[in-house]
N, C-alpha and C positions, 0 to 999 in steps of 0.2 A: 625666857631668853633661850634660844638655841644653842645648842654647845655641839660642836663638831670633834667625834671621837677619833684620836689619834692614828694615822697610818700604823704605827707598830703594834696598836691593840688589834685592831683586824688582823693583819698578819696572826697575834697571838691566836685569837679565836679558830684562826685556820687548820693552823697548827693542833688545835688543842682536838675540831672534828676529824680532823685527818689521821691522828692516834689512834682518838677512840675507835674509829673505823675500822683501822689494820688491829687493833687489838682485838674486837669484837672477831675480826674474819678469822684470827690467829687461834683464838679460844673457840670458833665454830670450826676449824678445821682439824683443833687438836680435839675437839668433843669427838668429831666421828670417826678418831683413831681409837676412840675409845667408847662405843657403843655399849652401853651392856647389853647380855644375852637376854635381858627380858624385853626391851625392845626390839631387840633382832629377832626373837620368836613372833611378836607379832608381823616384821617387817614379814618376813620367810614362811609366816601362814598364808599372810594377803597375797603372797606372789603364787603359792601353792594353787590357794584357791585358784585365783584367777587362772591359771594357767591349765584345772582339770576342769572347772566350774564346776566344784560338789565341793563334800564338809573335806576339811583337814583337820586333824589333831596331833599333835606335840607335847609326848609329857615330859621333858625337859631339853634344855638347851645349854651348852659352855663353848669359850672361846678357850685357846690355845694359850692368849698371852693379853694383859690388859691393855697395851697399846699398839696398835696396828692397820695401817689403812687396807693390809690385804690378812687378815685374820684366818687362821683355820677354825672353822665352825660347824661342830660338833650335835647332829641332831640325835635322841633319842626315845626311843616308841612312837615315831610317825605310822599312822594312819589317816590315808585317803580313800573314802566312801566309793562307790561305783553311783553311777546315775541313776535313778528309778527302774531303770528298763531293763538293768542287767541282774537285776536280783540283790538278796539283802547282805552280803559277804563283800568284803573289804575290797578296793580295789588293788591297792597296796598297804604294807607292812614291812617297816625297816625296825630291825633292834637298834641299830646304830648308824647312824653316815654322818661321815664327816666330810668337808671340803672347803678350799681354801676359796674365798671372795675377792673380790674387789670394791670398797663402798661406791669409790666414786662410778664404776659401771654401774652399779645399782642407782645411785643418784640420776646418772642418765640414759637408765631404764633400759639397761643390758642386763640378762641374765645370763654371765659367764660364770663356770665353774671350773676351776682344777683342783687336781690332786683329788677325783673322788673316792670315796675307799666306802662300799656298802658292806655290814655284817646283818646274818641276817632276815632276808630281802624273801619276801614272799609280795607275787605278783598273781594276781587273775585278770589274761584279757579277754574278753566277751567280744564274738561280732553275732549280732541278732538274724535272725530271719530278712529282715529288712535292708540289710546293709550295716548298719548302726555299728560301732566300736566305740568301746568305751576308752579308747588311747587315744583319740585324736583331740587337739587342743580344740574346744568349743566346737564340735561337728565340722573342722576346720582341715585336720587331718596335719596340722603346723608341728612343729618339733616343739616341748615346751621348752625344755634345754638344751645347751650344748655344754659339752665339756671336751678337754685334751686330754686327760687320763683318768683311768678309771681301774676299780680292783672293788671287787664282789667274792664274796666269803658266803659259806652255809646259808646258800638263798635257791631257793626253789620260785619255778613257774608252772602256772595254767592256762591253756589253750584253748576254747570252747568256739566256736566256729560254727554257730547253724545253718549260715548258708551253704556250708561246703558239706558240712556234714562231717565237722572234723573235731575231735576233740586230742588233746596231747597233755600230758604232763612229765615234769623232770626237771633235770638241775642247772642252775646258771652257777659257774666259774669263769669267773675271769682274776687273771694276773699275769705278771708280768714273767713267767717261767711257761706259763703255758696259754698265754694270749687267751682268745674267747672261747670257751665248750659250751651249746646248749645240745643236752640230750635229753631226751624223752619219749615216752611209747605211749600209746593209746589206741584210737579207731580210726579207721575212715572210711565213711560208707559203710558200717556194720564187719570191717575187717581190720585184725589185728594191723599197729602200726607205728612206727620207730623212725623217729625227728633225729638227726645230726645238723649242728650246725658250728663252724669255727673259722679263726678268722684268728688275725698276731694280737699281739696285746696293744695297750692303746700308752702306757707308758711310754715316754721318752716318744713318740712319732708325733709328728705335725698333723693336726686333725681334721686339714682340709688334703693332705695327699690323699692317693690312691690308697685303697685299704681293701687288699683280698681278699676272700673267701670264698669255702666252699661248703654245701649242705646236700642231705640227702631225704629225703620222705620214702622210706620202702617200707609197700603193703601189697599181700594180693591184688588188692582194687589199682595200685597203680604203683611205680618205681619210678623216682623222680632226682636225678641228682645234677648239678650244676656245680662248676667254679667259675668264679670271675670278680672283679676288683669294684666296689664300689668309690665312688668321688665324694672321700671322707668317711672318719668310722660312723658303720649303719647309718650311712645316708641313703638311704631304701627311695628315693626322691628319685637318683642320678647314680644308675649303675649298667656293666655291660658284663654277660656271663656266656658261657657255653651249656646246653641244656642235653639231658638226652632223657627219655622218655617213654616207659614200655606200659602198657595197660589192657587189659579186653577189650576196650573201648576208648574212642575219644573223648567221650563223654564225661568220662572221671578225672580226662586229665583237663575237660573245659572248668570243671570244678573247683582245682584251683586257681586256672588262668583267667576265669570268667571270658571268656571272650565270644559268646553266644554260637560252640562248636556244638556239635550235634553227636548220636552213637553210630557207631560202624564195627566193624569188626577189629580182632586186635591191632595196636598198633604199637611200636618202634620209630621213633623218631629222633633226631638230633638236631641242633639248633647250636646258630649263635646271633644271642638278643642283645637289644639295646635298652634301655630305658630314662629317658630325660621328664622329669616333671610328671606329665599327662599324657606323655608320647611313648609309644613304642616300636620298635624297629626291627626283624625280621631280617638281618642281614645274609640269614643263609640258613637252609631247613632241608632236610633231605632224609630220607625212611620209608616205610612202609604201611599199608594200613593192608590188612589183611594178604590177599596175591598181589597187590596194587603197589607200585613204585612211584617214586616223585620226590620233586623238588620243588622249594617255592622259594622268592625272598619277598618282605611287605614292610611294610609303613603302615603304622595307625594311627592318625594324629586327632588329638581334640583338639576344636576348634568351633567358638560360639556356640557352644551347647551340643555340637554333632561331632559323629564318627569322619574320620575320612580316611579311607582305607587306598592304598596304591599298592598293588602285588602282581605277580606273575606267579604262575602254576605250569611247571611242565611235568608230566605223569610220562614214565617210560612205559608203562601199563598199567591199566585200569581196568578194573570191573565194579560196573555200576552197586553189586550187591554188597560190595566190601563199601558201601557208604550206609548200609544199615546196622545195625546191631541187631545181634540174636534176637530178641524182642520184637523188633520191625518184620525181620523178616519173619517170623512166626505168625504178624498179625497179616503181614502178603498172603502168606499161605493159607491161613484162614479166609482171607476174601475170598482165595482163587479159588477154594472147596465149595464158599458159599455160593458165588456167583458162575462160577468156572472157568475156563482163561480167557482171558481179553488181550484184545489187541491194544486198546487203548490204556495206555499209564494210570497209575493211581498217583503219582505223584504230587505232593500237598505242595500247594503255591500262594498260601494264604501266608504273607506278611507282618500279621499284627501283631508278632513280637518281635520284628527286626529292629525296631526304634529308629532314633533320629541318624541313618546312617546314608554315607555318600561315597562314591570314587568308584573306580575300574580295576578289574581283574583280567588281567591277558592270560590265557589257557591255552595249550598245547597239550595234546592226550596222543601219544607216536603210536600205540595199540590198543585198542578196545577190546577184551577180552570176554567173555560171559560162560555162567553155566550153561544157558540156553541158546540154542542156535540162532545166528544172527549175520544181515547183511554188513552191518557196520563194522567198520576196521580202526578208524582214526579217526578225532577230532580237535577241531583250534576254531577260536573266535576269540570277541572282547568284550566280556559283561562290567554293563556300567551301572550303576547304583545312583538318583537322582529324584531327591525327595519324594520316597516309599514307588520311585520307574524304576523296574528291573528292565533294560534292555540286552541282549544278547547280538551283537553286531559282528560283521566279516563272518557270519558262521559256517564252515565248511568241516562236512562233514562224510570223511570218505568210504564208500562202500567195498562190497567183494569186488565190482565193475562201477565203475561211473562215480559222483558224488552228489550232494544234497548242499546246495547252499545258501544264506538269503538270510532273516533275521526274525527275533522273536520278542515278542513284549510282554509286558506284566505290568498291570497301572492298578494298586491300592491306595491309592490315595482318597478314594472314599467307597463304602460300600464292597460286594464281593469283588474279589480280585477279578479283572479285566484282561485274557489274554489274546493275544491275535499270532495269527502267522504268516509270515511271506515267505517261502521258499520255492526250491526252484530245483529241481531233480535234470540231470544232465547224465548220458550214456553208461547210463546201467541196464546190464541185461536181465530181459524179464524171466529167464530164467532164475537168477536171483533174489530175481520178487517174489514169484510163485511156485519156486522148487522145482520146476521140471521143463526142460527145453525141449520134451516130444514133439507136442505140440503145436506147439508156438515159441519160433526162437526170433528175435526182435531188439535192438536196444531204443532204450525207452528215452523221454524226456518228457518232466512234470511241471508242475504249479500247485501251490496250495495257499493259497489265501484264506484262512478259517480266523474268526473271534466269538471266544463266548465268555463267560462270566461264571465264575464257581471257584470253589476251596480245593481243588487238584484240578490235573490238565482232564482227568477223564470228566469230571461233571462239568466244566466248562467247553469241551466240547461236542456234549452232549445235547448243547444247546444252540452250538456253535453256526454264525451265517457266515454266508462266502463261496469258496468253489475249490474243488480239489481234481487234478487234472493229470492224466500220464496219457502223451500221443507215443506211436513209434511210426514211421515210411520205411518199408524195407523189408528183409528181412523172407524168412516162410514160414506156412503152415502144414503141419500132415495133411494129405488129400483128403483122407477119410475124414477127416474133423472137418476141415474146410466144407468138402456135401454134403455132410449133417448140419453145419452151418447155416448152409443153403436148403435145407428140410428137402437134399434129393438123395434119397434112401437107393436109387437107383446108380447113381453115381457113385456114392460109398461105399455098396456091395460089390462094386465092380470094379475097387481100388483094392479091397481086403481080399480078392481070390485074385488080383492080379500080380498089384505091387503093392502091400502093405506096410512098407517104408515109404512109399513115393510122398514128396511133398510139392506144393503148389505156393508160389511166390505170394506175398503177404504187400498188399499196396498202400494197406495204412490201417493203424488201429486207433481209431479215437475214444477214448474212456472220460468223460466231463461230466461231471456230477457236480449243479448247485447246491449248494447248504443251506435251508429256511430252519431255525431253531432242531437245529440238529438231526433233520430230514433230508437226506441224498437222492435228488431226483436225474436221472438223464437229462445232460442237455448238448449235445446228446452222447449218446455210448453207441459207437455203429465200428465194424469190422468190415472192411471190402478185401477179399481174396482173387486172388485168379478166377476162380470158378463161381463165387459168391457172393453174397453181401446178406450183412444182417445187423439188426439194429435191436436194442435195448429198450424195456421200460418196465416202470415199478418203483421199486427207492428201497434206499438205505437208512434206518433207525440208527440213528448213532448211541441214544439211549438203550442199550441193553444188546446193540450191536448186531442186531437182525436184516437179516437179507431177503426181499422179497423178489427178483427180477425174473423176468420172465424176454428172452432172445427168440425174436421172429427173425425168418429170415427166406433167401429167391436166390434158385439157381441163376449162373449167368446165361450156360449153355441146354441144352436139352434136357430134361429131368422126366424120365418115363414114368417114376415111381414117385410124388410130393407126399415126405413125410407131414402128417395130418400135426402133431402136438409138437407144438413149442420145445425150444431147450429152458428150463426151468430153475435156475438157482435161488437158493434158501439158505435155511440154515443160519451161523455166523461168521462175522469177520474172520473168526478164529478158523474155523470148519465150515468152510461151505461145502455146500452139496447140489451137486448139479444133477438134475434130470434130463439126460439126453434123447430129448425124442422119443421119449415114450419108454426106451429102452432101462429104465428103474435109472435107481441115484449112481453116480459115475465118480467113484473115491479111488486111492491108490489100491493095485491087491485089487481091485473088484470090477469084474467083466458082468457083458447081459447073459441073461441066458439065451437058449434058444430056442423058449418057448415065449422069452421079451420078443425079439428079432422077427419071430414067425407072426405074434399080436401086431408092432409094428407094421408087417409087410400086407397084411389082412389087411388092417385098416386104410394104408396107400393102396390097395388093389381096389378097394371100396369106394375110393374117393375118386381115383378115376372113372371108374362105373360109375359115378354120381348117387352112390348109396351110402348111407352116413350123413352127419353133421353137414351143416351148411356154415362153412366160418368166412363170413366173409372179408375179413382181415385178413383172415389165411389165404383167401381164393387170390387176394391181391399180389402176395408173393408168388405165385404159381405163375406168374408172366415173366417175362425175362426183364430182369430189375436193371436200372441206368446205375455205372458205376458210377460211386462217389467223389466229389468235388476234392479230396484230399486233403490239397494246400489249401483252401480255403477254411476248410475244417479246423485243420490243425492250425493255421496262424490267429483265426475266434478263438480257440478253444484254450491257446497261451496267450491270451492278453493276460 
């Protein structure tokens, strides 16, 4: 028989689960007011751990009061181990910390901390060779905690730094009379050197404000001091400082900014930085690097695994040597001895440690200074950076007279670096170019189209195809030069006893050299004068820089006397040497003699009597030559 249980008995039953419920929850919420310190040692190791991933140890643990949902808890003789890679010495050592909890934060897997107070506190942090730190939570670089106040007693720290090359040790205080002090002395770079660092106290302030500070690193190797507020205490994440910055080198101070800076001569700078997350910002930079003045402001942002860099550079002056360090230039100076001086750069263009990096640098350089004498005055363009493309664009580049302008490329992106050039040379006078406007005064305009492949711009143009071009229309030449020109020794002798200043109008000078694997051949090199014309052939070695040419040339008007030998230049880029007509090599400071002049005249006297050499190259200049096509010349010769 079925029997139907009473309305008010369900009700009861309800009643009676609905008790025990709230009584169970009541006796589970009054249990975790009242943890004991042996399970809170284990809670407070597994969070340890976890939060350095190595061993932790606790040799004892007390609470402040047996009931409490926010407990102060009291830890004693912690030790937390370092990773494998940092060596066998503790990473930390507390005699004492206490700090006040929250369970229910812990239940829902916050780890908040106040009221910390460290006695105590010995700390070693390690960064390796490799990058590695043994602080970051799981190779994570995460805060493992955060707290609101804090207070450290007789606690020392160690600094050990192999990538920078830095070691420090010294003492940590903090409290609430005299906020944070870390000081310490140690090395850097194998020179003595003394860490300051402080900031207010972390009692009583809010711990997501702004939180000052300021620090100083001063060593020989480098003088490095900064204030500025970080966004919450030592939140090293999200800060913005003003920096100033003295060293022999940029070098020392790239060591500890990492930011893949190179050595140069001493520098002096000042700065004020940004830093959010993975970004850094470059709001304003201004100093010196050796004679060299400038300013820059930049952006460097990470983003998908890569650099991107956005800057401007304006230099009030510059000189290229103050971008090497004593070291660099010492190894210049050894090439220059070995090989002896060149024309062409040794400048290293090889990429393969630039890494994953992208964006544009706009440059302005208002004076171009140098040890070494030089055409150039000023230069500005826009180098853009695009997956391992160096390109340099808008590049103008101003001379003593006229400028140089056009672009330049650099492609690593596999194999030896790839460079090319287009530029474009516009009213410079060739005085300028070649030191001396006796002879030939003229302003010029060029072309250079060259690519070659190598680890600096000298061995990749050594190898270099393309064509390298300077025309001029206009202009004069000394007479005398001009009839030697024309190989009329009759004409020439009878400009030097007449008017040895006279000069004779210059109707176009074409100079076109193709580039085959870094062989300069005429195509052509010809000079038409008033009185003249002469034309070029031979080539130019770009490898080692050597000049072979050899200039035939045909009076226009009567030539009683045909000088027999060519005008002959050798030698290199650096130092040519020109043999005039037989007359020996023709340098500054060096006249023929007049027992060259009198050989000379013998052998044109010979030649007209039809005694001597039979050159028939030669005989064909000896006819009165058809002047040169000009425009024609010059508009092939600037494609």
């Amino acid at each position: 028989m079925n029997a139907t249980r009473p309305a008010f008995l369900n009700r009861q039953w309800l009643a009676i689960v609905a008790i025990t419920v709230l009584a169970c929850g009541v006796l589970v919420i009054l249990a975790l007011g009242a943890v004991p310190p042996s399970l809170m040692r284990s809670l407070i190791t597994n969070e340890l751990s976890g939060a350095s991933d190595r061993p932790v140890e606790i040799g004892a643990l007390s609470r402040d009061s047996f009931f409490s949902y926010s407990p102060a808890i009291t830890v004693h003789d912690l030790r937390i181990g370092q990773p494998a890679w940092a060596g066998k010495a503790d990473f930390v050592k507390v005699e004492a910390m206490s700090a006040r909890i929250n369970v229910f934060d812990i239940i829902a897997g916050r780890t908040s901390l106040d009221n910390v107070t460290i006695d105590g506190l010995d700390i070693s942090l390690v960064r390796g060779e490799d990058g590695r730190t043994n602080w970051e939570r799981g190779g994570r670089g995460e805060n493992a905690l955060q707290f609101a106040d804090l207070i450290i007693t007789n606690s020392r720290f160690s600094f050990k730094d192999e990538k920078r090359d830095l070691a420090l040790a010294g003492t940590i205080q903090v409290n609430a009379k005299k906020g944070v002090r870390l000081t310490a002395s140690g090395t850097f770079l194998n020179s003595k050197a003394d860490f300051r660092f402080a900031g207010p106290a972390f009692t009583g302030n809010d711990p997501d404000s702004d939180y000052p500070f300021t620090f100083s690193l001063r060593s020989p190797a480098l003088d490095l001091a900064g204030t500025g507020k970080m966004a919450g205490g030592l939140n090293l994440a999200q800060f913005n400082a003003a920096l100033s910055a003295r060293a022999p080198t940029l070098k020392n101070l790239d060591k500890v900014i990492e930011a893949g800076l190179f050595g140069t001569q001493p520098i002096d700078l000042h700065a004020t930085v940004r830093h959010q997350k993975k970004d850094w910002y470059v709001d304003e930079l201004n100093g010196s690097i050796g004679q060299s003045r400038l300013s820059a402001k930049a952006s460097i942002l990470k983003r998908d695994g890569r650099t991107k860099i956005d800057a401007t550079i304006h230099a009030i002056r510059l000189d290229f040597d103050d971008l090497a360090d004593d070291e660099g230039l010492a190894r210049a100076a050894a090439e220059k001895r070995r090989t002896g001086p060149r024309v062409l750069p040794n400048t290293r263009i090889n990429l393969s440690k630039m890494g994953p990096t992208d964006g544009q640098i706009d440059f302005i350089i208002d004076r171009l200074i140098s040890r070494r004498e030089s055409v150039f005055r000023s230069l500005k363009g826009k180098l853009t950076l695009d997956n391992r493309i160096i390109k340099i664009s808008n590049l103008v580049a101003g001379m003593k007279s006229g400028q140089l302008t056009g672009t330049v490329r650099l492609d690593h992106r596999s194999g030896a670096p790839k460079l090319s050039t287009d530029l474009t040379l516009a009213g410079a006078s060739i005085s300028d170019l070649i030191g001396d406007d006796d002879i030939i005064s003229a302003k010029m305009r060029g072309r250079i189209k060259l690519s070659g492949s190598g680890d600096t711009i000298r061995t990749a143009l050594e190898k270099a195809n393309g064509k390298a071009t300077m025309v001029a229309s206009g202009g004069s030449v000394r007479a005398t030069a001009a009839h030697v020109l024309g190989q009329n020794l009759g004409g020439a002798l009878e400009k030097i006893i007449d008017d040895p200043k006279a000069r004779v109008p210059l109707r176009c000078l074409v100079v076109n050299f193709s580039a085959n694997n870094g062989v300069l051949t005429p195509s052509p090199v010809a000079v038409d004068t008033a009185v003249s014309i002469g034309r070029a052939e031979g080539n130019i070695m770009l490898d080692g820089e050597k000049i072979s040419l050899i200039m035939r040339g045909g009076a226009k008007g009567k030539s009683a006397l045909h000088i027999v030998d060519p005008i002959r230049i050798s030698g290199s880029l650096n130092a040519p040497a020109v043999s005039v007509a037989g007359l020996g090599l023709a340098r500054k400071a060096q006249k023929p003699s007049l027992g060259d002049v009198i050989t000379v005249a013998a052998k044109s006297v010979g030649s007209a009597l039809g005694i001597g050499k039979d050159d028939k190259q030669d005989a064909a200049f000896i006819r009165k030559p058809k002047s040169l096509n000009c425009a024609a010349l010059i508009a092939d010769a600037m494609q």
